[in-house]
N, C-alpha and C positions, 0 to 999 in steps of 0.2 A: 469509445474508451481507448486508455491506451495503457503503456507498459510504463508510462514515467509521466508524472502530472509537475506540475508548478504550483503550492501552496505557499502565501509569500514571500520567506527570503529562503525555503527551501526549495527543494528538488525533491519529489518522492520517486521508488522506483520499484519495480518487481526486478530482481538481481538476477541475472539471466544465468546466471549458473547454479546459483541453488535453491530459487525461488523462495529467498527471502525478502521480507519489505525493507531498502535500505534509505537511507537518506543524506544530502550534499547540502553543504552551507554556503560551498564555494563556486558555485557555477556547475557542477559534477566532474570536478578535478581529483574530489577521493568522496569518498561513500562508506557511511556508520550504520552498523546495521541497527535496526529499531524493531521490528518483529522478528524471532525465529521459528516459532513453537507451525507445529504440522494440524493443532489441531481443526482448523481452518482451509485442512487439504492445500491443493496447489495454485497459487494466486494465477491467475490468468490476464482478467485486465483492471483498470485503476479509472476512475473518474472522482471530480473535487464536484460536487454540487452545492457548495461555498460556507454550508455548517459541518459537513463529515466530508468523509473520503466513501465511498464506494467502491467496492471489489466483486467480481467474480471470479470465482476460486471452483475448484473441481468436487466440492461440498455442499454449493450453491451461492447464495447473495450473500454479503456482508458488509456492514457499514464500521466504521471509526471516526468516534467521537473528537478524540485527540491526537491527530496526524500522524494515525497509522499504531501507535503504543500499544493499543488493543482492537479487540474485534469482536464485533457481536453480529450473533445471523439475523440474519432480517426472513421475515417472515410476509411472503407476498398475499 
């Protein structure tokens, strides 16, 4: 896993400063944020398993459906 994935003309990323999920359209020359909300705790690392996104976060697993917009916990 990592802190910044490549889903296709994006760039997603954990924002190393206030651990929000941001997103680049332009190669990551500037970054918009797409999730803020804390409910989800602190995003740790990112993986694209090619239909969601995959997160661990300090609340435990979480996937998103739609390139990071939301989050739902996943249940192992």
């Amino acid at each position: 896993m990592s802190q910044i994935i490549s889903r296709g003309k994006e760039l997603i990323r954990i924002n190393p400063v206030n651990n929000k999920i941001e997103y680049s359209t332009n190669e990551g020359r500037s970054w918009l944020n797409r999730y803020s909300s804390s409910l989800c705790g602190d995003f740790l690392d990112l993986t694209d398993n090619g239909k969601e996104i995959l997160a661990t976060t300090s609340k435990g697993f979480y996937y998103s459906p739609n390139d990071g917009r939301s989050w739902y916990k996943r249940s192992l």
